[in-house]
C-alpha positions in Angstrom: -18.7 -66.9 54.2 -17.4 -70.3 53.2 -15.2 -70.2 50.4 -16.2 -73.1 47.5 -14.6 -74.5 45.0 -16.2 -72.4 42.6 -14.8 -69.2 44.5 -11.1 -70.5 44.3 -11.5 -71.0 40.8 -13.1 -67.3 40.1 -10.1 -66.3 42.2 -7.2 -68.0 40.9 -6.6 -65.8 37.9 -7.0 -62.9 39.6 -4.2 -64.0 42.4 -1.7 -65.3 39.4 -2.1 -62.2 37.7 -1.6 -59.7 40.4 1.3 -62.0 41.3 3.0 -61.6 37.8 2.6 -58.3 38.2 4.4 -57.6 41.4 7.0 -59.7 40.3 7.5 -57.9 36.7 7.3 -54.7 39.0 10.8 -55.5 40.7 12.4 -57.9 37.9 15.9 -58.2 39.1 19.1 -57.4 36.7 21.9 -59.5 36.5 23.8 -59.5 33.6 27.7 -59.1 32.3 29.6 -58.8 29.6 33.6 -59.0 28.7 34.8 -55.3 27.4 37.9 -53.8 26.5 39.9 -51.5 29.1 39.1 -48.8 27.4 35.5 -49.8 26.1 32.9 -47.2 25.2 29.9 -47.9 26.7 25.9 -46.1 26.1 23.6 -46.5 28.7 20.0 -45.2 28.4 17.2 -44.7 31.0 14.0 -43.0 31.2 13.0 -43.4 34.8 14.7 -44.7 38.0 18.5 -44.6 38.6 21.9 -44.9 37.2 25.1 -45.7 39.3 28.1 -46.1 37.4 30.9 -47.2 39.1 34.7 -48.2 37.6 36.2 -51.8 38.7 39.5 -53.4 37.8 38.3 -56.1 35.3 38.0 -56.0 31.9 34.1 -56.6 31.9 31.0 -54.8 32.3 28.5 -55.8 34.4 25.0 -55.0 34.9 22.9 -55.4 38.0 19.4 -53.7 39.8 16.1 -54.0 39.1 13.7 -53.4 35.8 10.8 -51.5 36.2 7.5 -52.7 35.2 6.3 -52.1 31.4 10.4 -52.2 29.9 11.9 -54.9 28.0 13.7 -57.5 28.6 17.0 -55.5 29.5 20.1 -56.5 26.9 24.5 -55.9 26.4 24.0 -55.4 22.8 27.2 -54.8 21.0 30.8 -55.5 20.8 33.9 -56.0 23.3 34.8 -52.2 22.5 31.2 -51.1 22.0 28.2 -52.0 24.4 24.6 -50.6 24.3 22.8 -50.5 27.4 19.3 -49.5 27.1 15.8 -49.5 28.8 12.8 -49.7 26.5 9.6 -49.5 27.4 7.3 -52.8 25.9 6.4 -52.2 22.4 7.7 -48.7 21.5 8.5 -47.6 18.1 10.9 -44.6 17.6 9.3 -41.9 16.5 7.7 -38.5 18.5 4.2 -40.2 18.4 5.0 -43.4 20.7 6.4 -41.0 23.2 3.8 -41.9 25.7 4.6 -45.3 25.8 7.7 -44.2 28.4 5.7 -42.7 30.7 3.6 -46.4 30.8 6.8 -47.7 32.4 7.8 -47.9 35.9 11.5 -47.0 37.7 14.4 -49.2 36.4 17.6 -49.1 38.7 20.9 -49.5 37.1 24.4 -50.6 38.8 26.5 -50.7 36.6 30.4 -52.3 37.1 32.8 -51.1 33.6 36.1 -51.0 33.2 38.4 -48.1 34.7 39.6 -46.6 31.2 36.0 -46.7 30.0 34.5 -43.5 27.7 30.5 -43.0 28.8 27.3 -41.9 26.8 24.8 -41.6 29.6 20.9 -40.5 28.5 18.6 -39.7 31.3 15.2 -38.6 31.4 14.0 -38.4 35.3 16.8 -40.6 36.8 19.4 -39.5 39.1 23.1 -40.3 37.8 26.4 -41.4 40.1 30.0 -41.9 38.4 33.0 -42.9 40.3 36.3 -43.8 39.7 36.5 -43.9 35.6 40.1 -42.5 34.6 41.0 -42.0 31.4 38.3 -42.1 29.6 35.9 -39.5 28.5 32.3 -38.8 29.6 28.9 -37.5 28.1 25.8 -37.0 30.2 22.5 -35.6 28.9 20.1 -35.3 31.5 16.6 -33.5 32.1 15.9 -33.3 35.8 17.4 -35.7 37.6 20.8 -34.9 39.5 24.5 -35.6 38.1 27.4 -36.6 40.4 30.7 -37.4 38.7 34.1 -38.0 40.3 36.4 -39.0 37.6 39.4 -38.2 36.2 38.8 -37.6 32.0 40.3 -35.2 29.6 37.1 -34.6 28.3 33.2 -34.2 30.0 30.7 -32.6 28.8 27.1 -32.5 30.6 23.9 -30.9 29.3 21.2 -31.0 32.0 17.9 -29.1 32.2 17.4 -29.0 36.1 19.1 -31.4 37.9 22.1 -29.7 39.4 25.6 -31.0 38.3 28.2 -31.7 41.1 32.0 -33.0 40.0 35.0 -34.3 41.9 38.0 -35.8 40.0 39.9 -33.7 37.7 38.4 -32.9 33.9 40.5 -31.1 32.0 38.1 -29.9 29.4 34.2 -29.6 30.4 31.5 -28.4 28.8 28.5 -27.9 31.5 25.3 -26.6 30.3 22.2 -26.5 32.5 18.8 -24.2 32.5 18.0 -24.1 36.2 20.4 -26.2 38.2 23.4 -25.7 39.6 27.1 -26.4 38.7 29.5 -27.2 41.3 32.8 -28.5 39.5 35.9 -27.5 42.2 38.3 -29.2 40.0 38.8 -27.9 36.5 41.0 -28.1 34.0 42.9 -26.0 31.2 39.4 -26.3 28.8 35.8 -24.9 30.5 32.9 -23.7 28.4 30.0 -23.0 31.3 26.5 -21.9 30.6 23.7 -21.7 32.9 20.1 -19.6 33.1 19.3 -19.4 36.6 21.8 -22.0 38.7 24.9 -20.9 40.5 28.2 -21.4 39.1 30.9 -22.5 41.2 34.1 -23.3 39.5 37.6 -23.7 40.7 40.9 -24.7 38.5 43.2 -23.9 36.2 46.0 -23.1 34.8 43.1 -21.7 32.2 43.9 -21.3 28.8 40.1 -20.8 27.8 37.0 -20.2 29.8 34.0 -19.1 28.6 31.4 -18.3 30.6 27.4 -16.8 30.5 24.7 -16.4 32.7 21.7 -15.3 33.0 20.4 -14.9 36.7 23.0 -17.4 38.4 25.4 -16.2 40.9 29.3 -17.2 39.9 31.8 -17.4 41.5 35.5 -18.7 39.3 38.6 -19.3 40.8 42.0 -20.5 39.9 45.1 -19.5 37.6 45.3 -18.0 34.2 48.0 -20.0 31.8 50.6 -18.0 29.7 48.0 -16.3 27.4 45.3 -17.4 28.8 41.7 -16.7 28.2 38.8 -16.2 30.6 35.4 -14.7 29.2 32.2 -14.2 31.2 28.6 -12.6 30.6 25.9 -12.3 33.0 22.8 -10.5 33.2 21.7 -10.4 36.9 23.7 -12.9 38.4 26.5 -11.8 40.5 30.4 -12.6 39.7 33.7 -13.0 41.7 36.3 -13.7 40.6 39.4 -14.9 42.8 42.5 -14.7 41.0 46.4 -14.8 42.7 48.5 -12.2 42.9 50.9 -13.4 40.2 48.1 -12.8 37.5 49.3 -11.8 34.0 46.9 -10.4 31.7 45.0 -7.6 30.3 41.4 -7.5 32.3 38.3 -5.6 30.8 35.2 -5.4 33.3 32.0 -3.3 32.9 28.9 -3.1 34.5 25.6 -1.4 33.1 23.7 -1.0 36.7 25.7 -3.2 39.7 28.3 -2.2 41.7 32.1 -3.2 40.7 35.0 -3.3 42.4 39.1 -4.5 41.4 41.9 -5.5 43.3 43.5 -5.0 39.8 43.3 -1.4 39.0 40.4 1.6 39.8 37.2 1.0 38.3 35.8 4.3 36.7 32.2 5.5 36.0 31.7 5.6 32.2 31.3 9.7 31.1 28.5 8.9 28.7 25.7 7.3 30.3 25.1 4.6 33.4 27.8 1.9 33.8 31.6 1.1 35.7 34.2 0.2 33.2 37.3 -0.8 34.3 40.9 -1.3 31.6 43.8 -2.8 33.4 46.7 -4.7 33.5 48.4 -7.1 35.4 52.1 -8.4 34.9 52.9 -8.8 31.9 49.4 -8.8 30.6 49.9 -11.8 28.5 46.1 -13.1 28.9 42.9 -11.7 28.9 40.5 -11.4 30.7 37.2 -10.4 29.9 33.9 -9.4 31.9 30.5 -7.9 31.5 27.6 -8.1 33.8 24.4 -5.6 33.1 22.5 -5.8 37.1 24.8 -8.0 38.7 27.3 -6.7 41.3 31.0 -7.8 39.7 34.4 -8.4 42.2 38.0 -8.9 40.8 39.7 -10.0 44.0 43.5 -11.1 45.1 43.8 -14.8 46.0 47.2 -15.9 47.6 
């Protein structure tokens, strides 16, 4: 068929607009912004990725692409304060312009921010990386996309729904919540409040001087030291728990199962005289902690680390 004039001119808004499209489709990022060492910075994103990594310059930089149907992508705020967030075109706060987010395609964050920064990190179905911040503190609420942290902060706290949560670094107090993901946070500090309903827990640390842990299916295993008067609580309903605990442990351990097996390197477990269960009341050195355990189907181990 020969192509007329006519048919290029029929054609032409059709090409320009499926051009515009692929090009709003993949808009790149490239933005910056000069911040404080120890800057607190807010990043926001509903689909896609976040990468977070912590440089040497006082200055937070932005780069990656913007998905299709989001805003024009801004650093809103001040030296100490910055707002990163990706909106979809139009929306309106409020529960009934919801849909509008699912309208827009994957953005990918990279983000550069100073070493000492503090984060507030919102995401939806985006997977989050964080490496290298020290110093500051970090909080990560996130539905199912994974977390991975490696930083060293005194304080990090991470609600996810089920995305698992793996961390590297050093936090010294964490609060790690999650429904059906698991947590996989090998070092620990003195601070750990852990809740999860069917993940695994796998925890390593210490010196504790307050755990609190709860379960509701998830296997757990904890191990580490207890501080001087120290205090490690855990409740699970099915999930199985080990402990591992050296041999220099100091404190008063309560354990009692309704229905699973339990077994002590500290002390005899004994079956309960009225009704089903395995209780066992012990002490170790000087008993200046506590330590405190209940499971109702799950099998429960005290052991001896070295």
């Amino acid at each position: 068929m020969k192509i007329t004039r006519r048919h290029t001119l029929l054609l032409s808004p059709i090409l320009l607009s499926l051009s515009i499209g692929s090009a709003l489709a993949d808009a790149p990022i490239n933005l910056s912004h000069d911040a404080a060492p120890n800057v607190r910075v807010s990043i926001t994103n509903i689909k896609g990725t976040v990468s977070v990594t912590a440089w040497d310059r006082n200055q937070v930089q932005v780069s990656g692409h913007l998905g299709d149907g989001a805003r024009p992508l801004t650093i809103d705020g001040s030296n100490s304060n910055l707002v990163i967030k990706v909106q979809p075109q139009g929306s309106k706060s409020g529960w009934f312009n919801w849909n509008n987010d699912t309208a827009m395609a994957s953005s990918t964050l990279d983000l550069r921010v100073p070493k000492g920064a503090s984060l507030d990190v919102e995401v939806v179905s985006a997977p989050l990386g964080i490496d290298g911040i020290d110093g500051g503190d970090i909080k990560v609420s996130s539905v199912s996309g994974k977390v991975r942290i490696n930083a060293r902060t005194p304080s990090l706290t991470v609600n996810s729904v089920s995305g698992n949560l793996e961390l590297a670094g050093r936090a010294e107090r964490v609060s790690l919540q999650t429904v059906s993901g698991d947590i996989l946070a090998p070092t620990v500090g003195s601070d750990a409040e852990l809740q999860t309903v069917s993940g695994r827990i796998r925890v390593n640390g210490g010196p504790w001087k307050r755990v609190n842990l709860s379960t509701v299916s998830g296997d757990v295993v904890l191990t580490g030291a207890l501080a001087p008067s120290g205090n490690v609580s855990i409740d699970s309903m099915s999930g199985d728990v080990q402990l591992q605990l050296p041999d220099s442990l100091s404190a008063a351990i309560h354990a009692n199962s309704f229905s699973g097996d339990l077994r002590s390197d500290f002390g005899t477990p004994k079956k309960l005289e009225h009704g089903p269960g395995t209780e066992l009341e012990t002490s170790a050195g000087g008993g200046n902690g506590k330590i405190s355990v209940e499971t109702f189907s799950g099998d429960l181990r005290i052991r001896k680390g070295e």
